[in-house]
Wavefront OBJ file of the C-alpha trace (Angstrom):
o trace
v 19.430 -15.984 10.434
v 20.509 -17.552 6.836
v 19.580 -15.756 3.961
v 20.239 -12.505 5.461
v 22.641 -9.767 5.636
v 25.073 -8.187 8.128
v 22.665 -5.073 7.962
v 20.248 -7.450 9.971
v 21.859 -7.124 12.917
v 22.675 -4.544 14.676
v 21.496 -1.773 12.541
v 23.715 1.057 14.038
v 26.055 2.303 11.697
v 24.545 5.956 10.620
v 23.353 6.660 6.858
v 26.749 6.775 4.088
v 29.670 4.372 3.445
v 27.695 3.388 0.409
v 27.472 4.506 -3.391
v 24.804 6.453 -4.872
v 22.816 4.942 -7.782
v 23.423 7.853 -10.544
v 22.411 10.526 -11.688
v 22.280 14.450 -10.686
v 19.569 15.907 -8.251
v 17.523 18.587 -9.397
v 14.709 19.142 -11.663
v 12.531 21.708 -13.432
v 11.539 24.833 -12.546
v 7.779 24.511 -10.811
v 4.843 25.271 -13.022
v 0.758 24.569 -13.038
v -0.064 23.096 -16.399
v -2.947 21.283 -17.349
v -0.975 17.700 -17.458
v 0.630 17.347 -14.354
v 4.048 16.042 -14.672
v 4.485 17.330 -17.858
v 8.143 18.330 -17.962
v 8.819 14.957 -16.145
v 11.042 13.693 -18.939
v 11.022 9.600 -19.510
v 14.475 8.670 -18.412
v 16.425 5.996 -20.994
v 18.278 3.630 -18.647
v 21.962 1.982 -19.395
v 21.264 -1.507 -17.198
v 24.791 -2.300 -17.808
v 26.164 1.540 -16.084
v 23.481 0.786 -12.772
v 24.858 -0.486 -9.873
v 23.643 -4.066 -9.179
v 21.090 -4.730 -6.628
v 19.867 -7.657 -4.434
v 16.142 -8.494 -4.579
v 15.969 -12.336 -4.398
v 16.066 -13.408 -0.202
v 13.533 -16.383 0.191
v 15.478 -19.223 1.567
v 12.563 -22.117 1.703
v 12.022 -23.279 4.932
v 12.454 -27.269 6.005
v 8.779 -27.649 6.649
v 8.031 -26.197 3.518
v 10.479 -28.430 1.757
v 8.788 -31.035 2.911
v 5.665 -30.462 2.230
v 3.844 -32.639 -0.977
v 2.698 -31.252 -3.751
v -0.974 -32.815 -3.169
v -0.390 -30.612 0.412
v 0.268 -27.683 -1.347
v -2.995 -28.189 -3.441
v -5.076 -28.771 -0.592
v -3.925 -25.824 1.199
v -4.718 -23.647 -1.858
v -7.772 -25.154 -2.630
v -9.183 -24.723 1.006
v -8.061 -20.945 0.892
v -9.749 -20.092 -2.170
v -5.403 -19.529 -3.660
v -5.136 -19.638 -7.706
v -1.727 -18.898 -8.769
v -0.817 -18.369 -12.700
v 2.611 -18.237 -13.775
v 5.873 -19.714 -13.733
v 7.970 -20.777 -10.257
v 5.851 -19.669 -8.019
v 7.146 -20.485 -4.355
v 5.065 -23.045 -2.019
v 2.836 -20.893 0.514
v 3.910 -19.874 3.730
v 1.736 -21.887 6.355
v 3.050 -20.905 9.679
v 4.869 -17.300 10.254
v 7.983 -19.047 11.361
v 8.275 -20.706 7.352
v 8.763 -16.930 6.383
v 12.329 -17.235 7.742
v 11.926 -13.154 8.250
v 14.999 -12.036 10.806
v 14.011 -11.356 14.189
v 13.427 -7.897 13.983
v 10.241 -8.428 11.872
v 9.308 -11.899 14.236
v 9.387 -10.036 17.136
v 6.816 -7.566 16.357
v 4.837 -10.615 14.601
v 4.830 -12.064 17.571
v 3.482 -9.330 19.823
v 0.053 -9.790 17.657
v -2.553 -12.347 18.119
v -2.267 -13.753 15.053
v -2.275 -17.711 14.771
v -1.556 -18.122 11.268
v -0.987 -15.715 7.536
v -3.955 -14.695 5.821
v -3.801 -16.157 2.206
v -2.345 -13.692 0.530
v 0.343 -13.130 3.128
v 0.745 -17.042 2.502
v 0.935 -17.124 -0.863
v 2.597 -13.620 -1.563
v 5.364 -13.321 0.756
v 7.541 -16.176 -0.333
v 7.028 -14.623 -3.935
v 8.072 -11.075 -3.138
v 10.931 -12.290 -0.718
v 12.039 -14.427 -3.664
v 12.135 -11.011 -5.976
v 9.845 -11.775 -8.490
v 7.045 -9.519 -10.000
v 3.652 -10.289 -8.742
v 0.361 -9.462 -9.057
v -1.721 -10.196 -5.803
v -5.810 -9.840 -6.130
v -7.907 -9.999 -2.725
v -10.853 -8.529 -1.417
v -9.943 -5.173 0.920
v -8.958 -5.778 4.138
v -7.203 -9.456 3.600
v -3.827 -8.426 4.849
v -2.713 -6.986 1.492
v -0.445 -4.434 3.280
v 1.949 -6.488 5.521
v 2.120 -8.916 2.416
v 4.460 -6.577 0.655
v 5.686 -4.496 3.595
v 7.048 -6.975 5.452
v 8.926 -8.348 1.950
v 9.575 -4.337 1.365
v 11.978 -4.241 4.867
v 13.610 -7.100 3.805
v 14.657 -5.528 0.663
v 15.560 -2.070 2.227
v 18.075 -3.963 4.185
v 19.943 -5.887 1.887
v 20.462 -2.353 -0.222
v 23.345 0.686 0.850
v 22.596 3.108 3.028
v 21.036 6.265 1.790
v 23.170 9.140 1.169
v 22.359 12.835 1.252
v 19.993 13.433 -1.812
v 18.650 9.949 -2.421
v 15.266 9.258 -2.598
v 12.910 6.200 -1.582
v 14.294 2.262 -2.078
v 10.683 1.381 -1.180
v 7.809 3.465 -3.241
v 4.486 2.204 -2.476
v 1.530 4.438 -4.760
v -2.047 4.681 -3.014
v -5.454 5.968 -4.808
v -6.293 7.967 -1.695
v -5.044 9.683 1.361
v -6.593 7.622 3.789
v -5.337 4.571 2.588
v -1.607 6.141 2.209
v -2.395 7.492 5.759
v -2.919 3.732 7.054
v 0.401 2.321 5.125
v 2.317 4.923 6.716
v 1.325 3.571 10.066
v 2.071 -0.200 9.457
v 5.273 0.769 7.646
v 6.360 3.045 10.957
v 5.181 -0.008 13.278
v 7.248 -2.616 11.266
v 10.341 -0.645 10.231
v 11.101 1.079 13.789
v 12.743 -2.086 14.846
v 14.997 -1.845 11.717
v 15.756 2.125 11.656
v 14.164 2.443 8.526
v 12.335 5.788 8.022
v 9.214 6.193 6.639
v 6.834 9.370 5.195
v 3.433 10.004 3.962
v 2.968 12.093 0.571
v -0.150 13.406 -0.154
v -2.326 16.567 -1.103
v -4.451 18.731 0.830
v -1.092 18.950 3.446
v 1.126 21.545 4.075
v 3.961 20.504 1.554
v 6.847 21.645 4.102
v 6.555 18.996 6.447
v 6.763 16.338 3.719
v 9.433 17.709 1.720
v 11.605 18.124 4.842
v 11.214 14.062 5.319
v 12.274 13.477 1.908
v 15.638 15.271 2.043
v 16.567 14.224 5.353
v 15.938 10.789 3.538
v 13.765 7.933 3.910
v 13.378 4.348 3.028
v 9.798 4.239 2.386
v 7.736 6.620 0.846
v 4.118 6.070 0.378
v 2.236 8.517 -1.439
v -0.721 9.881 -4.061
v 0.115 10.234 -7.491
v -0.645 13.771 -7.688
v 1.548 15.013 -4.424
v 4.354 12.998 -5.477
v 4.397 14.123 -8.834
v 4.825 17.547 -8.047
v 7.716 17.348 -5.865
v 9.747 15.331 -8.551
v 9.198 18.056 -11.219
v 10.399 20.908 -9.074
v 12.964 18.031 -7.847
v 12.071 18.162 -4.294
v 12.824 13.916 -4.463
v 13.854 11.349 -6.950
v 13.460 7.594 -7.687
v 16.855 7.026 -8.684
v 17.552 4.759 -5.901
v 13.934 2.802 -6.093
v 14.414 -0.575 -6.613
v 10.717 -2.117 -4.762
v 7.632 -0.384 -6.382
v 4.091 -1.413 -5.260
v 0.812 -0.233 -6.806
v -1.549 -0.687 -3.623
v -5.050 -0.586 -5.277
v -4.520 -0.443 -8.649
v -8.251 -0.980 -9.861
v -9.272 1.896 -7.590
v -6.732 4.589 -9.037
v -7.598 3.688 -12.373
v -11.131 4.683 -11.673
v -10.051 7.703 -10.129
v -8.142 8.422 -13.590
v -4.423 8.387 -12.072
v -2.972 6.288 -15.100
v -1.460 9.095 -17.414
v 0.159 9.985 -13.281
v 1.284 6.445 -12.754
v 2.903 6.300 -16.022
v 4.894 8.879 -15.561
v 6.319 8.042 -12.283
v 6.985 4.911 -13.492
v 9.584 6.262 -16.100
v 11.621 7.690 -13.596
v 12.168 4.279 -12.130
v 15.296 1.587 -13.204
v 13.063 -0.966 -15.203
v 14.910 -4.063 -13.405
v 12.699 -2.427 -10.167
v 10.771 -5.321 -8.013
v 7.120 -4.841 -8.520
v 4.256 -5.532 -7.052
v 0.968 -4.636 -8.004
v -2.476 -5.412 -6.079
v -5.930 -5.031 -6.550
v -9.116 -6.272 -5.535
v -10.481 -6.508 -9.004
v -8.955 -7.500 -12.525
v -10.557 -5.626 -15.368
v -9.097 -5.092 -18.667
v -7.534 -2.162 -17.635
v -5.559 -3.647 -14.568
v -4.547 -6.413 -16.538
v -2.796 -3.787 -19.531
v -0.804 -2.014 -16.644
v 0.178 -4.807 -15.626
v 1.460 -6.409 -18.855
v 3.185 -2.769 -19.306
v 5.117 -2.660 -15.824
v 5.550 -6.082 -14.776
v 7.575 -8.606 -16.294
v 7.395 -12.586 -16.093
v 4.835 -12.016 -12.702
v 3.086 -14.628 -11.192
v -0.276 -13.385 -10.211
v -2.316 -14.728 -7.130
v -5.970 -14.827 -6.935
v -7.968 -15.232 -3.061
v -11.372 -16.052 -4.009
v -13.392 -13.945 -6.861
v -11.948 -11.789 -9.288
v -14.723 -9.269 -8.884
v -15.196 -6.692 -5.942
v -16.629 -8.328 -3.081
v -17.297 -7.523 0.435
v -15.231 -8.778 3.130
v -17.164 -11.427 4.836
v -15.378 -10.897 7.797
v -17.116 -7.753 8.699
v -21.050 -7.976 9.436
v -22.394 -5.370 6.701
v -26.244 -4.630 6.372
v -26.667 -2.931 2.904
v -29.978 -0.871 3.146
v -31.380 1.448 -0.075
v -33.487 4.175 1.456
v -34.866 7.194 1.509
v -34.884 7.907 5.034
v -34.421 5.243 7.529
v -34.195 4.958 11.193
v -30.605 3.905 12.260
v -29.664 2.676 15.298
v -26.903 5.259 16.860
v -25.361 3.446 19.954
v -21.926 3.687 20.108
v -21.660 0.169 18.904
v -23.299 0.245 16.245
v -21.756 2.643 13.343
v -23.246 3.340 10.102
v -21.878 4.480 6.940
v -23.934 6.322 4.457
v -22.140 6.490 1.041
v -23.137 9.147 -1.194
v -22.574 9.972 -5.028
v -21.864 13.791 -4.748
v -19.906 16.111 -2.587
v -22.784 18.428 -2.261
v -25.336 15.270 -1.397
v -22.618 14.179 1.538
v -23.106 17.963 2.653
v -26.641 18.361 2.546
v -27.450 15.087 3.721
v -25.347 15.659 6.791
v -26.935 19.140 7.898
v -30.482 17.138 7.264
v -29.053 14.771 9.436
v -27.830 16.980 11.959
v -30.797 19.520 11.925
v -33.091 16.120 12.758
v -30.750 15.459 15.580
v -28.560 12.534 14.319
v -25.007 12.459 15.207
v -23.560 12.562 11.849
v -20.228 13.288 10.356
v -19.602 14.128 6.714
v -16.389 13.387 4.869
v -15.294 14.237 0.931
v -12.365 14.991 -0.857
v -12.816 18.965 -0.180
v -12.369 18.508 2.989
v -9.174 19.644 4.573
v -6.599 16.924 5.633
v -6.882 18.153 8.938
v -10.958 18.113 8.987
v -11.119 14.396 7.309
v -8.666 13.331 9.840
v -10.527 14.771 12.366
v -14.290 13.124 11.236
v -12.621 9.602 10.942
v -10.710 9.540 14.169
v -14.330 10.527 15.699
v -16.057 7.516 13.937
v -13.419 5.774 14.622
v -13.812 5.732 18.559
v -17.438 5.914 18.498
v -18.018 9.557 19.410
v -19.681 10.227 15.889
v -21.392 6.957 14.772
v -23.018 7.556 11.429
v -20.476 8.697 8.739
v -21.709 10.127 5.312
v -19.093 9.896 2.641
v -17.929 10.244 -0.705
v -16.199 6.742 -2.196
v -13.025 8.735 -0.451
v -13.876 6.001 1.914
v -14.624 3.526 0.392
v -11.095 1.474 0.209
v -8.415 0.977 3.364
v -10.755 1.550 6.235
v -9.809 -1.350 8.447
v -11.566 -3.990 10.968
v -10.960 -1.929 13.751
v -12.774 0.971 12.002
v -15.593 -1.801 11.094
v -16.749 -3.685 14.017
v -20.291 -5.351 13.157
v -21.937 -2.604 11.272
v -24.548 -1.177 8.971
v -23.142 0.304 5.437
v -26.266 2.347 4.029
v -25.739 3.801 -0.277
l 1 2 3 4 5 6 7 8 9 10 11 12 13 14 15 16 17 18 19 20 21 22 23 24 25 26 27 28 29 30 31 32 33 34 35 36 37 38 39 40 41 42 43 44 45 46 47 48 49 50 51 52 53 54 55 56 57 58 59 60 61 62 63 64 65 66 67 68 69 70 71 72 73 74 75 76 77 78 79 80 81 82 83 84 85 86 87 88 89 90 91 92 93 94 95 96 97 98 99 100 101 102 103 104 105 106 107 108 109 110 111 112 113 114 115 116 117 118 119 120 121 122 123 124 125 126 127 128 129 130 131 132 133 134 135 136 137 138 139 140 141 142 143 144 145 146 147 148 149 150 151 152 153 154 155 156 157 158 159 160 161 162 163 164 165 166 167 168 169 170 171 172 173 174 175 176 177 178 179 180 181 182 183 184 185 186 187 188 189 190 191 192 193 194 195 196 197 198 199 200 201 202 203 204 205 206 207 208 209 210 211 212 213 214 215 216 217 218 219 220 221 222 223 224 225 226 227 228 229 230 231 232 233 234 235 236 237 238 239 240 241 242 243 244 245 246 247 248 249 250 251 252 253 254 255 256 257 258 259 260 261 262 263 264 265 266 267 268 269 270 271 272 273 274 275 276 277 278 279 280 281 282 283 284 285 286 287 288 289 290 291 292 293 294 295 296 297 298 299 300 301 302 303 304 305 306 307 308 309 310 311 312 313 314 315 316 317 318 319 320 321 322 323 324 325 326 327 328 329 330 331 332 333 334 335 336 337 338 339 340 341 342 343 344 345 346 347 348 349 350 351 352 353 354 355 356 357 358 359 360 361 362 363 364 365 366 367 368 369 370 371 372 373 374 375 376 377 378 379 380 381 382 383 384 385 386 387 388 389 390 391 392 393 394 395 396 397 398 399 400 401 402 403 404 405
């Protein structure tokens, strides 16, 4: 396909043959402080001594080429698209205008999807073109194959890992659920390429994760916290991360993972790719933004404040004590403020004879797994959580539902 590498095809050539982007492995001696990542030292980065790296792939696509300018509008205008900035691409109507190689189409084409979602529209002919972007949609509008899909593109236009790299592809999550659910699209899409993939997070045995990253992987998606630890004690680096995203950025600002953000950021080249999405733009959002991104065109679906998805039926109920429907049909989610409330109100629950499920971030990993895989199938219908949940759940976790705070 034009616009694309040898690596697309045929990708069967083992990991080495290529050079290593600088630097020594290693790190600091582990230590709990106070600050964590506090003897991460900001690296100072010689652009001219860096290898040089690919990140610009879009090749426009006839149709779109053809396609008017009043077109374009309309398009945009009947999505609910705002763009701001400078060169930003035409959207991507039909999958095939992508131009992705066949190793992406083909598993496009095993879904039953008949067209993008806006974002995807709008968002993948900016990150395939390698520009910095900053894409705000409501939860649950396809946010995660609009820079994964541009993220395997990358990954194959760079050298193979050798032993001791780290990630080309770092995507940053608020919470483990939501890295949990990246992981899972990033393993779907990138098994037809050979890329590897792992999941970083805490409240995990750390073994498991450290022995992905030094056997090497493409894409790592992780929490701030877990990932921060294992580059201080040097367990992986981001010398070889050229494609950053910040999945959620609005929600791990509220959850106070800026000072942890910042500092992963320094150990990353500053000619990176970024993306960063949100489904919100406060003032806050907008100043890490104007920090880590340079030049970006930013893309707006519909409000700038946090809405609901309108795809999923959601009854919003304040109450005391309600009756709830519990077929298997019809889940219900009961958001809480405090760990202790999500506890208590689920042994009430219980005690009363309601099939209810608690989840909250002192849960183990295993346990929270365990609660959402039940709600997930229907075999525990009403789920009382924390706001642990209340980002990256997807439709198929959602069908028509009640949400109860």
């Amino acid at each position: 396909m034009p616009g694309y590498s040898d690596r697309d095809r045929g990708r069967d050539r083992g990991y080495g043959g290529s050079h290593r982007f600088g630097g020594s492995r290693g790190g600091p001696p582990s230590g709990k402080f106070g600050n964590p990542g506090e003897r991460l030292r900001k690296k100072h980065w010689n652009l001219d001594e860096l290898p040089k790296f690919e990140k610009n792939f879009y090749k426009e696509h006839a149709d779109i080429t053809r396609r008017s300018v009043q077109e374009v509008e309309q398009y945009r205008r009947s999505k609910e698209v705002t763009v701001k900035g400078r060169d930003c691409p035409k959207p991507i109507v039909k999958f095939h205008e992508a131009t992705f190689p066949n190793y992406v189409m083909d598993v496009i084409s095993k879904q039953t999807w008949t067209e993008p979602t806006p974002i995807q529209a709008q968002g993948w002919p900016l990150a395939l073109s390698g520009l910095d972007m900053v894409g705000i949609a409501q939860t649950g509008s396809g946010k995660t194959l609009a820079y994964l899909l541009p993220a395997i593109v990358h990954i194959n236009h760079q050298p193979f890992l050798e032993h001791g790299d780290g990630p080309i592809c770092l995507v940053l999550a608020p919470t483990r659920e939501l890295a949990q659910q990246v992981q899972q699209v990033a393993a779907e899409y990138g098994r037809a390429s050979r890329l590897k993939s792992t999941c970083i997070y805490g409240g995990a045995p750390k073994g498991p994760q450290i022995r992905d990253l030094e056997r090497g992987v493409e894409i790592c998606i992780a929490t701030p916290g877990r990932l921060i630890d294992f580059l201080e004690v040097g367990k992986t680096n981001l010398r070889r991360c050229t494609y950053l995203v910040l999945d959620e950025a609005d929600r791990m600002l509220d959850m106070g993972f800026e000072p942890q953000i910042r500092k992963i950021v320094d150990q990353i080249r500053p000619d990176r790719q970024t993306l960063m999405w949100s489904a919100t733009w406060p003032k806050e959002v907008r100043q890490l933004a104007e920090d880590f991104l340079k030049e970006y065109v930013q893309i707006n679906v519909g409000a700038l404040q946090l809405s609901a998805n309108h795809n999923i039926l959601q009854i919003v109920d304040v109450f005391q004590l309600c009756y709830i429907q519990h077929e298997k049909e019809n889940k219900t989610i009961i958001f809480v403020e405090t760990k202790r409330r999500c506890d208590e109100l689920t042994r009430r629950m219980r005690r009363d004879g309601w099939p209810a499920m608690g989840i909250h971030g002192d849960k183990s990993q295993q346990e929270r797994d365990w609660v959402l895989n039940e709600f997930k199938f229907g075999k525990a219908c009403i789920l009382i959580a924390t706001d642990v949940a209340s980002r990256g759940l997807g439709h198929d976790w959602l069908p028509p539902s009640r949400l109860e705070r």
